[in-house]
Backbone and ligand atoms as CSV (ligand in chain L), in Angstrom:
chain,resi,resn,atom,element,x,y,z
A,1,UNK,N,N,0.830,-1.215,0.000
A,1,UNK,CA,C,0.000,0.000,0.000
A,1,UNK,C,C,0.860,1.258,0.000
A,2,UNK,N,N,0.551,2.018,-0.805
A,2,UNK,CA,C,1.042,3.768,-1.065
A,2,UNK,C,C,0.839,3.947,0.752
A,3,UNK,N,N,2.091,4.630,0.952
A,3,UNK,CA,C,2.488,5.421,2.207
A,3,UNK,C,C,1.544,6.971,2.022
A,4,UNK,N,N,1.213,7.395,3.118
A,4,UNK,CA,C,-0.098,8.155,3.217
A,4,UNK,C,C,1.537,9.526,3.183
A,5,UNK,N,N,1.608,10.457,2.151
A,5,UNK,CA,C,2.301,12.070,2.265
A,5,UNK,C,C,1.717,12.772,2.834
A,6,UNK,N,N,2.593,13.945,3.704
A,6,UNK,CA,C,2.019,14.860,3.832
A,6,UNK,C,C,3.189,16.243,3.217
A,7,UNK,N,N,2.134,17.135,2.766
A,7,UNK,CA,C,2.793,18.468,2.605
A,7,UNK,C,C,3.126,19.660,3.057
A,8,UNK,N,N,3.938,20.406,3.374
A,8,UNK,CA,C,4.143,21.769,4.219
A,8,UNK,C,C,2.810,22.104,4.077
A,9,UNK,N,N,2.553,22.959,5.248
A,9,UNK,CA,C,1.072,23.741,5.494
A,9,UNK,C,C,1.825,25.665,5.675
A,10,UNK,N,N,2.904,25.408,5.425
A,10,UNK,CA,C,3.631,27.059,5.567
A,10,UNK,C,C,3.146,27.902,4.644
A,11,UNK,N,N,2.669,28.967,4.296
A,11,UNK,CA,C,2.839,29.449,3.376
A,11,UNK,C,C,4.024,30.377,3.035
A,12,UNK,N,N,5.279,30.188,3.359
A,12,UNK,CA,C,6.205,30.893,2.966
A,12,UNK,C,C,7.364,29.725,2.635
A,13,UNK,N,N,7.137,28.111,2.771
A,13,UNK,CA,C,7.854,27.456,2.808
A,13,UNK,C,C,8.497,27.457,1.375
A,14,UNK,N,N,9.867,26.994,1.586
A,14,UNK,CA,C,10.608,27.010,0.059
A,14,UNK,C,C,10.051,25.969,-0.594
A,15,UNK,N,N,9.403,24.972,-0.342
A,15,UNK,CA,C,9.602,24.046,-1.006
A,15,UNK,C,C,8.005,23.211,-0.943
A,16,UNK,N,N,7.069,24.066,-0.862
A,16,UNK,CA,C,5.738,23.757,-1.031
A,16,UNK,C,C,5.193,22.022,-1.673
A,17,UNK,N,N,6.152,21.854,-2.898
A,17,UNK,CA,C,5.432,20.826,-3.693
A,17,UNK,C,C,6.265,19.161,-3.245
A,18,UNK,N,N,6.936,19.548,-1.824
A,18,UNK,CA,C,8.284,18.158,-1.375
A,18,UNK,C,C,6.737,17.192,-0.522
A,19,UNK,N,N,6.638,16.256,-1.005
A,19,UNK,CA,C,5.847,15.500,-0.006
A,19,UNK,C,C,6.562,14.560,0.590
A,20,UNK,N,N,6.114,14.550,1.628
A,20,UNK,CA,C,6.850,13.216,2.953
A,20,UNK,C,C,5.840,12.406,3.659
A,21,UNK,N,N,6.598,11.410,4.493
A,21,UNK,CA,C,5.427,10.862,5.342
A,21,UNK,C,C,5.479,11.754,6.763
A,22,UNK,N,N,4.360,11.890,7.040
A,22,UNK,CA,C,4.159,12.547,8.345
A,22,UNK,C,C,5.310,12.863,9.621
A,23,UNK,N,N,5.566,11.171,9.864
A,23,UNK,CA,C,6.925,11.540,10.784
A,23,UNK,C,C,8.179,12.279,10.540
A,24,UNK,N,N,8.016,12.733,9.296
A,24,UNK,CA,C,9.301,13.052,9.251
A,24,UNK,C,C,8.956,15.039,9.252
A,25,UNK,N,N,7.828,15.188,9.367
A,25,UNK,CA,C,7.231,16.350,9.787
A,25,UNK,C,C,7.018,17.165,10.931
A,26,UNK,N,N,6.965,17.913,11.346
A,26,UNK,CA,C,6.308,18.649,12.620
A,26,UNK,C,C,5.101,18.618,12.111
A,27,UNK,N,N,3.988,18.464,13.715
A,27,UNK,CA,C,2.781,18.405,13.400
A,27,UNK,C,C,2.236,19.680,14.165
A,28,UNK,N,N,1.524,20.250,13.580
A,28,UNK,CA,C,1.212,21.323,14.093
A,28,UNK,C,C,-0.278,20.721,14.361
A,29,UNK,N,N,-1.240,21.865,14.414
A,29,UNK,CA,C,-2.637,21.747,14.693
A,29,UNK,C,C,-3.342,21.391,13.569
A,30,UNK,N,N,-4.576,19.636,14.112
A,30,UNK,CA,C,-5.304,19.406,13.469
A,30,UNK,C,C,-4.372,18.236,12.801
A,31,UNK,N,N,-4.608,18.746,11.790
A,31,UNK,CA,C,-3.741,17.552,10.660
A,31,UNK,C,C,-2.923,18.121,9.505
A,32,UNK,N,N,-2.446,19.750,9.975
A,32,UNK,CA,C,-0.999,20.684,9.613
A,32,UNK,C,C,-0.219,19.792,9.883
A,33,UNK,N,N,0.729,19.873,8.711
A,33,UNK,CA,C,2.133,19.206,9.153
A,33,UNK,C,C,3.274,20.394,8.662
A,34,UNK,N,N,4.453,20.536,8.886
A,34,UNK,CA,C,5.641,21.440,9.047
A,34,UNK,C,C,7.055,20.825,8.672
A,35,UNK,N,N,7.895,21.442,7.584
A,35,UNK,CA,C,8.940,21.044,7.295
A,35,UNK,C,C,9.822,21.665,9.031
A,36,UNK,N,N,10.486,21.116,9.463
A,36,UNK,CA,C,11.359,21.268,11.222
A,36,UNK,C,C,11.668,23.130,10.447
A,37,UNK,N,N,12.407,23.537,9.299
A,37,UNK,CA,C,12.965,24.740,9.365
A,37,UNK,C,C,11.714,25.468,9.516
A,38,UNK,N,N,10.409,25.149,8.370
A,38,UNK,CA,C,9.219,26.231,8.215
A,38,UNK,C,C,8.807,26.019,9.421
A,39,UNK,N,N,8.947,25.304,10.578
A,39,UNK,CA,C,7.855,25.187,12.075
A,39,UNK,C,C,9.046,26.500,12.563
A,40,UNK,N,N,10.307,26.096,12.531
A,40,UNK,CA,C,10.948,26.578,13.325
A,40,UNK,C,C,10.727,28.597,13.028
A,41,UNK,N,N,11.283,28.179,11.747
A,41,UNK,CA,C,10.805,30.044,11.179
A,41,UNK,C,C,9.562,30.703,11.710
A,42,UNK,N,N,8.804,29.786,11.475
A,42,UNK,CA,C,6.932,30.378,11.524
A,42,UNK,C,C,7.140,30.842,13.601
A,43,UNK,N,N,7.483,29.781,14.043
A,43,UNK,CA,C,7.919,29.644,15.501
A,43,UNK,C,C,8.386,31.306,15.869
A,44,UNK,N,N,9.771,31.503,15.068
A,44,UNK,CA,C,10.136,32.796,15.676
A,44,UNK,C,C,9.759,33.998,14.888
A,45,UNK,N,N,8.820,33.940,14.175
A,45,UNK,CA,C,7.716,35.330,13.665
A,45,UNK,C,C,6.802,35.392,14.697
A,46,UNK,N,N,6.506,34.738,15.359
A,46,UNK,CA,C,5.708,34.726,16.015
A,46,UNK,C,C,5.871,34.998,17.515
A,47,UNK,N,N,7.375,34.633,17.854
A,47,UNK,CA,C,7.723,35.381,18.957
A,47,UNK,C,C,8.338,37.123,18.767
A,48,UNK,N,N,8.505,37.212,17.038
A,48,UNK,CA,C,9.166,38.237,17.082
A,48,UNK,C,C,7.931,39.242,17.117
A,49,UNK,N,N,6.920,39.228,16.710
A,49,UNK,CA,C,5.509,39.571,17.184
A,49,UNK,C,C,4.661,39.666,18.533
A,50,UNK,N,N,5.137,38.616,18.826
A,50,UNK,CA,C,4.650,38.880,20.581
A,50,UNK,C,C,5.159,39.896,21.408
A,51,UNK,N,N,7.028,39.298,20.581
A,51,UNK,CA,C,7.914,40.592,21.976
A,51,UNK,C,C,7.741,41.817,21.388
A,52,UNK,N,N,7.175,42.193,20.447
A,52,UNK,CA,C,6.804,43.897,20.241
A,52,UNK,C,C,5.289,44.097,20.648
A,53,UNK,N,N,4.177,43.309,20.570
A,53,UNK,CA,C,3.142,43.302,21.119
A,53,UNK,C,C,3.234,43.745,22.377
A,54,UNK,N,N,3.503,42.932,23.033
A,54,UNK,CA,C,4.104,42.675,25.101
A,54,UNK,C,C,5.185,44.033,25.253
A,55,UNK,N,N,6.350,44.419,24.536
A,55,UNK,CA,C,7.414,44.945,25.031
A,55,UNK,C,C,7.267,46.467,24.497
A,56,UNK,N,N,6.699,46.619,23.592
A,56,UNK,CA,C,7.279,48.027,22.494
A,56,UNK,C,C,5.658,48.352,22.356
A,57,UNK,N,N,4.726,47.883,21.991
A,57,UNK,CA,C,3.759,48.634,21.789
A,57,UNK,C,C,2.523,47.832,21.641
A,58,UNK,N,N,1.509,47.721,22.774
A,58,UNK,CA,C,0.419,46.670,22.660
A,58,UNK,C,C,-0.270,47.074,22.047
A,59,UNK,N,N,-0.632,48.327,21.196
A,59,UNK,CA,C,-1.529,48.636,20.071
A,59,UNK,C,C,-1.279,49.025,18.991
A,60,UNK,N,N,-0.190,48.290,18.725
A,60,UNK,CA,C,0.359,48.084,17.299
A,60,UNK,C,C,-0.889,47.508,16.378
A,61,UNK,N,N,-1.215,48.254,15.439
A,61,UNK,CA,C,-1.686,47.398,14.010
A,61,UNK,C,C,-0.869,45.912,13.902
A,62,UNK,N,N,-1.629,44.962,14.123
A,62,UNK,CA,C,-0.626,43.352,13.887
A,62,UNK,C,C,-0.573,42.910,12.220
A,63,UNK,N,N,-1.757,43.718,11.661
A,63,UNK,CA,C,-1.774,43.132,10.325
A,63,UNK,C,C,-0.435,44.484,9.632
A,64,UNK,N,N,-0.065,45.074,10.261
A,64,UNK,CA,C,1.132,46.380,9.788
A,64,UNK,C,C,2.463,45.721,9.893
A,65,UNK,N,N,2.621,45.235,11.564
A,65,UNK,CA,C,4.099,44.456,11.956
A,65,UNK,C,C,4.257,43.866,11.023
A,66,UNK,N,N,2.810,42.453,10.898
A,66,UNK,CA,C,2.943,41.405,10.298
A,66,UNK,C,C,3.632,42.080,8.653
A,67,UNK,N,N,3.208,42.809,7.945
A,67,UNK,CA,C,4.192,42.748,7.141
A,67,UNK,C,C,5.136,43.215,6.739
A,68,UNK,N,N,5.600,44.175,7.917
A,68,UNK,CA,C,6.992,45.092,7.807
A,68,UNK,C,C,8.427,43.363,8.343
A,69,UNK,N,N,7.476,42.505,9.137
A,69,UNK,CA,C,8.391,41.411,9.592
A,69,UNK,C,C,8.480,40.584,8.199
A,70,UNK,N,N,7.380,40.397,7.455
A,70,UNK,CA,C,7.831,39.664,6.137
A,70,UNK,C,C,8.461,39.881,5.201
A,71,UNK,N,N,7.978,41.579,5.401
A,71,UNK,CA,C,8.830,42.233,3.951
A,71,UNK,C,C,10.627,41.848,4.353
A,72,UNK,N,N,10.817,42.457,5.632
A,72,UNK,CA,C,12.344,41.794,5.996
A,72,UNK,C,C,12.911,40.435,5.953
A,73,UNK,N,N,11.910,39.417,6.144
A,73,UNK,CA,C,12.465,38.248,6.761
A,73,UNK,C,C,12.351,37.530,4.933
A,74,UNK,N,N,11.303,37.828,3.992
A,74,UNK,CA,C,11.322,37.227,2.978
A,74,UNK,C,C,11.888,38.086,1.401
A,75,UNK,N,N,11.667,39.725,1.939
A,75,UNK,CA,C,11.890,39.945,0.408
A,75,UNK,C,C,13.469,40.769,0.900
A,76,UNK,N,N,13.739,41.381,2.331
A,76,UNK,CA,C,15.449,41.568,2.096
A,76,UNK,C,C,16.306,40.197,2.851
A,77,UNK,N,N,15.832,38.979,3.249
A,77,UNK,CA,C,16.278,38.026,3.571
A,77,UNK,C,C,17.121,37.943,3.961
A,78,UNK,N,N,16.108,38.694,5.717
A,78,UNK,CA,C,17.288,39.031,6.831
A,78,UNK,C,C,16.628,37.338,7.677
A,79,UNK,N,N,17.228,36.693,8.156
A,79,UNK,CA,C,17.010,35.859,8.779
A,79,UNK,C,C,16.377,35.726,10.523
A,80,UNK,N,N,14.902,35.000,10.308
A,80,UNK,CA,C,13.922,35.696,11.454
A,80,UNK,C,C,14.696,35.672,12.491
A,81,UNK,N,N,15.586,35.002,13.040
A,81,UNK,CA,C,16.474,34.812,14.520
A,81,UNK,C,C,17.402,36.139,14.492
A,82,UNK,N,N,17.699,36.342,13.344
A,82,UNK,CA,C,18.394,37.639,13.550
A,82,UNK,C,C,17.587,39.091,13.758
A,83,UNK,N,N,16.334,38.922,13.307
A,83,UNK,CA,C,15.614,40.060,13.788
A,83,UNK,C,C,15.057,39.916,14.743
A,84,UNK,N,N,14.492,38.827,15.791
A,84,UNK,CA,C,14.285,38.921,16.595
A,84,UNK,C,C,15.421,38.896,17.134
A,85,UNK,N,N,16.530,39.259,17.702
A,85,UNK,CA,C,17.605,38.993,17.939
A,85,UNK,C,C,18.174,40.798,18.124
A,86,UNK,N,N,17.865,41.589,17.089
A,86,UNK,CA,C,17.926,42.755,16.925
A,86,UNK,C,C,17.328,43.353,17.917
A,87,UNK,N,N,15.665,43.289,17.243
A,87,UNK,CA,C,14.584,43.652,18.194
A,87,UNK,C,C,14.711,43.858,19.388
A,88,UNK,N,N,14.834,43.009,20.318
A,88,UNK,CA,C,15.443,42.317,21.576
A,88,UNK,C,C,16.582,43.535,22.069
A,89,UNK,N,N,17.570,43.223,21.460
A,89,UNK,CA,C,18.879,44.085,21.800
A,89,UNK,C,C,18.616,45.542,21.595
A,90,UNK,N,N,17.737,46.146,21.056
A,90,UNK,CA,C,17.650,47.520,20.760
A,90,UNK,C,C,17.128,47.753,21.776
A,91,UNK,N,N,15.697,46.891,22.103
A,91,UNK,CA,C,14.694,47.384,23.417
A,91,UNK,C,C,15.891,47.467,24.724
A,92,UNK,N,N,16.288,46.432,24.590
A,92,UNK,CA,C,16.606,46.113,26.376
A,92,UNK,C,C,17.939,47.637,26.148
A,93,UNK,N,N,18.543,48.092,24.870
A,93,UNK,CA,C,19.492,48.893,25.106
A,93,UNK,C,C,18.318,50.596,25.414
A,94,UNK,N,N,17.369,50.322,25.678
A,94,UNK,CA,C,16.864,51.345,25.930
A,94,UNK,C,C,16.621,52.206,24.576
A,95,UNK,N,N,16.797,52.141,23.221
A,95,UNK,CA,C,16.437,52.903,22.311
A,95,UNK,C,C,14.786,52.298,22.042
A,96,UNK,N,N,13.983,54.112,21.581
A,96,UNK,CA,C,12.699,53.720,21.673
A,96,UNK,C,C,12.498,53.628,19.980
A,97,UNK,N,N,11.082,52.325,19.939
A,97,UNK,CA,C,11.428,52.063,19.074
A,97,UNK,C,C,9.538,52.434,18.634
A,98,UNK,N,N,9.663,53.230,17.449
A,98,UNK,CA,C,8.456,54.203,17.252
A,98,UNK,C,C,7.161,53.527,16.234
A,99,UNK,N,N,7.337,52.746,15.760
A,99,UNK,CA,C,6.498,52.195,14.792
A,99,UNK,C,C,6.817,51.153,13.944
A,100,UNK,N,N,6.198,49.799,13.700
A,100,UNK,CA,C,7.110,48.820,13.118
A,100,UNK,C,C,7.687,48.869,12.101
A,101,UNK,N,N,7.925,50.025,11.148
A,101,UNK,CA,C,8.526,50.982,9.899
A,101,UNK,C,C,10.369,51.027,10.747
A,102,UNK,N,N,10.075,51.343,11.867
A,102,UNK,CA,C,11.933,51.561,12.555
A,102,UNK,C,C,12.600,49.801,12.442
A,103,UNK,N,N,11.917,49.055,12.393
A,103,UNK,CA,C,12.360,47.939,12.040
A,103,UNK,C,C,13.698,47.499,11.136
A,104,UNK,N,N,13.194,48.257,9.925
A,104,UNK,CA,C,13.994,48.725,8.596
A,104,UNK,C,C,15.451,49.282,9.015
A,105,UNK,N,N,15.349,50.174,10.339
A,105,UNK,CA,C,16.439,51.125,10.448
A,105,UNK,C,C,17.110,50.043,11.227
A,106,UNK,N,N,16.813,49.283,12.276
A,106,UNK,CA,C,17.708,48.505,13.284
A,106,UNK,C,C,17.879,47.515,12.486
A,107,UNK,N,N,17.649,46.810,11.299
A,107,UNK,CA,C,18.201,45.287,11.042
A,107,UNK,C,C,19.394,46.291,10.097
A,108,UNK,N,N,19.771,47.212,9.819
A,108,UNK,CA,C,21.091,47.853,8.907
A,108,UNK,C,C,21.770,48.800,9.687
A,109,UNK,N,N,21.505,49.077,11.243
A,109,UNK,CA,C,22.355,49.516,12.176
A,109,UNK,C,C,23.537,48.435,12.117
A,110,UNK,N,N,24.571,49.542,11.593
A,110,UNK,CA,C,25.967,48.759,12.049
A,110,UNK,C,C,26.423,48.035,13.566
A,111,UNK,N,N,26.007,48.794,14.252
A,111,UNK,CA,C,26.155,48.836,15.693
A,111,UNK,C,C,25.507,47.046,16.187
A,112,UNK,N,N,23.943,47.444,15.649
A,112,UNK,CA,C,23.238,46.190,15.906
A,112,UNK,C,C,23.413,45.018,15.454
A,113,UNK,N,N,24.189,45.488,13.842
A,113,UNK,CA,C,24.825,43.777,13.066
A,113,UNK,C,C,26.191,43.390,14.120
A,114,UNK,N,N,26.760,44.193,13.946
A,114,UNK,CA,C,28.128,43.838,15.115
A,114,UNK,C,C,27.689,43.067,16.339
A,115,UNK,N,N,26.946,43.575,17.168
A,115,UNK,CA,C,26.372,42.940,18.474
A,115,UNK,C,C,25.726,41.243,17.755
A,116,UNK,N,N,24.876,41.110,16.940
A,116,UNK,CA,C,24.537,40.350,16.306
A,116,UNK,C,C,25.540,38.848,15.897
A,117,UNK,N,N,26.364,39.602,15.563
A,117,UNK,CA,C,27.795,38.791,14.928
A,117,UNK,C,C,28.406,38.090,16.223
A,118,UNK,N,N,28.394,39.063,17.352
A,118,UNK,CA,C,29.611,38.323,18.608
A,118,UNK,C,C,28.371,37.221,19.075
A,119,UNK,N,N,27.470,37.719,18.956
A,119,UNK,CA,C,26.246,36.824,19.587
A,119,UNK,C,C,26.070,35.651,18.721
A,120,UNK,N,N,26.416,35.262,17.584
A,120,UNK,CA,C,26.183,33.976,17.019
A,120,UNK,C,C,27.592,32.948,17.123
A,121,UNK,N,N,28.539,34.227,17.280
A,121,UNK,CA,C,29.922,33.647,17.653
A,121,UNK,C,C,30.091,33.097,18.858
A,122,UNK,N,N,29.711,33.678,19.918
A,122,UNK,CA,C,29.441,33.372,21.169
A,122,UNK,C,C,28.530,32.255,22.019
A,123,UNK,N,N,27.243,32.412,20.603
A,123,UNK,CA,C,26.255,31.842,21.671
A,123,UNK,C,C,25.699,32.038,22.540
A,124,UNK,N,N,25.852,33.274,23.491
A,124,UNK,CA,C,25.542,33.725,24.254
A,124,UNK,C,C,24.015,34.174,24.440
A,125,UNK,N,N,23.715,33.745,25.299
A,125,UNK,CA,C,22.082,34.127,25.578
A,125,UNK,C,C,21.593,35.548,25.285
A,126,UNK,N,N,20.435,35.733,24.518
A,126,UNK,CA,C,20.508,37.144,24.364
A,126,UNK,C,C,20.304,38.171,25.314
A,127,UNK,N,N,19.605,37.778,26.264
A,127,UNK,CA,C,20.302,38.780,27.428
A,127,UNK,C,C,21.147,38.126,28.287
A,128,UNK,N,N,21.977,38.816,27.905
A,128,UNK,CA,C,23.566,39.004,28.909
A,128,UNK,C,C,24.401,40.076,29.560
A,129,UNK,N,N,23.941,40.294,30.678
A,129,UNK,CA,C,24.274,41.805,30.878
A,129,UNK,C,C,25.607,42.047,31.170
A,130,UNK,N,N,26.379,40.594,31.743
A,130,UNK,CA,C,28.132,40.777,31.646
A,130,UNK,C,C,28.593,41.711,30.268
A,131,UNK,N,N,28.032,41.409,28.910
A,131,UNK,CA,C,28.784,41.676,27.903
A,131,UNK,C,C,28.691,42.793,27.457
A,132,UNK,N,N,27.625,43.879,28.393
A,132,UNK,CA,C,27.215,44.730,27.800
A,132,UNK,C,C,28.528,46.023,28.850
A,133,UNK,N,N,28.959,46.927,27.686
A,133,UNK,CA,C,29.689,47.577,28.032
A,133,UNK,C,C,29.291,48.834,28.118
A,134,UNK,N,N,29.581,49.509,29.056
A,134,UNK,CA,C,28.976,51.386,29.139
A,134,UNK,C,C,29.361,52.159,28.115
A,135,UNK,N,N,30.804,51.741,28.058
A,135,UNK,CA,C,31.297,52.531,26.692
A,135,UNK,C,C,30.978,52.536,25.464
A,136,UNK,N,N,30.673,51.529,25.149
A,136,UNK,CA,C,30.052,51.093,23.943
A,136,UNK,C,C,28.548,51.647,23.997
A,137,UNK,N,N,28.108,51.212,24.466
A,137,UNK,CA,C,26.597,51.993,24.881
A,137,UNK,C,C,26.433,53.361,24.527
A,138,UNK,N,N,27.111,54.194,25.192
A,138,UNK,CA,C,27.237,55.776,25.145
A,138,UNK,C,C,27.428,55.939,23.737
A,139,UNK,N,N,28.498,55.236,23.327
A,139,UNK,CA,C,29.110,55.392,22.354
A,139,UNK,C,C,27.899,55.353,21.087
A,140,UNK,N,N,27.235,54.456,21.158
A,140,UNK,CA,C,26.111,53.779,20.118
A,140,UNK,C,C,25.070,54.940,20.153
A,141,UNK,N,N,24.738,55.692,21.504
A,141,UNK,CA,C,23.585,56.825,21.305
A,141,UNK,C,C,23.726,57.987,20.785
A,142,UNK,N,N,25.069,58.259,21.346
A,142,UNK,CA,C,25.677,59.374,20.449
A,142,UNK,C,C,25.876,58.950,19.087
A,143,UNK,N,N,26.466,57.895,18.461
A,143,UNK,CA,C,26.583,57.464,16.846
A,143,UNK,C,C,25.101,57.870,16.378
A,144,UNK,N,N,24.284,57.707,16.995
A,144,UNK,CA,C,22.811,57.284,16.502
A,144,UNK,C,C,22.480,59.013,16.391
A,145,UNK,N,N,22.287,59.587,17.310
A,145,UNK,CA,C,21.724,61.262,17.193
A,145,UNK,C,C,22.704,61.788,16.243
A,146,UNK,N,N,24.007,61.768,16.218
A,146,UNK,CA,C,24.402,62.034,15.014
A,146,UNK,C,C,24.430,61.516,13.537
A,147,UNK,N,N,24.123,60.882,13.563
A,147,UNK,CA,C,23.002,60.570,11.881
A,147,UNK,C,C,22.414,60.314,12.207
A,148,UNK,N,N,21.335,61.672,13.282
A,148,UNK,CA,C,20.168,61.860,13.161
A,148,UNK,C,C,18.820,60.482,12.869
A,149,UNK,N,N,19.387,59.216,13.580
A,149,UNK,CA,C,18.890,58.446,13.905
A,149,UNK,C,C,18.025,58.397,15.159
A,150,UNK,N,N,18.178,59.483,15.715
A,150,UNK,CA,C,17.587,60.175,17.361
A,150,UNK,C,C,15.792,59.607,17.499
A,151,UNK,N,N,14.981,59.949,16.727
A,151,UNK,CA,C,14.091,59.770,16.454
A,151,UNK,C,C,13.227,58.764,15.892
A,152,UNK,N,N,14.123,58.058,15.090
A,152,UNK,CA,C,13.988,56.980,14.260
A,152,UNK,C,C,13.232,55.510,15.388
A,153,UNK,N,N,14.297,55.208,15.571
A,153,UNK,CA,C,13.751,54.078,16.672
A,153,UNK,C,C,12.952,53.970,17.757
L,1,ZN,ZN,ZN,7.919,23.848,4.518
């Protein structure tokens, strides 16, 4: 007997037309099944949505985030762990972050790719307050008001 396939239920998955058998799937709800990367991706849009919901602004337009996070994560193919990853590090550094449009500005902050970089090198949990340095800090707010980035975030 033909083995029963199942197909991604993602709609952003690369690879829509790959059928498998179930186990080799994530099962989501019902009788959704998930390639492990599309569960995992879909996974952190969805936290990267919450922590601006919860952290930055509970009356955010969600259907607005939702696609200032896609336009990044699918059409400049910034990778979702790295923007939530951003996100994260901007808030807790205390820069305010004004509308999910500033999004755009923190995933091409130099400052924020750098921090980004020691953090995948590292491994390091994203909050870590050992690593965080004053100097650097100061340093990053002043960089920022002077190209008039003051406002932006
Ligand atoms: Zn998939």
């Amino acid at each position: 007997m033909a083995e029963k396939l199942v197909k991604c239920r993602y709609c952003h998955c690369k690879h829509p037309e790959d059928r498998r058998p179930p186990e080799e799937m994530i099962r989501g709800n019902g009788f959704t099944y998930y390639h492990a990367e599309c569960a995992k991706e879909r996974d952190l849009i969805n936290r990267i949505v919450e922590y601006y919901t919860t952290n930055v602004d509970d009356r955010v337009t969600i259907a607005q985030l939702r696609s200032v996070v896609n336009n990044i994560i699918f059409k400049k193919k910034v990778p979702a762990e790295e923007l939530l990853f951003d996100l994260t590090y901007v808030h807790q550094h205390g820069s305010k972050i004004n509308s999910p449009y500033s999004l755009h500005y923190i995933i091409s902050n130099k400052k924020v790719q750098n921090e980004y970089k020691k953090y995948l090198e590292t491994k390091a949990p994203i909050i870590d307050i050992s690593s965080i340095e004053t100097s650097e800090e100061t340093q990053f707010v002043y960089n920022k008001k002077k190209t008039g980035f003051g406002d932006i975030f």
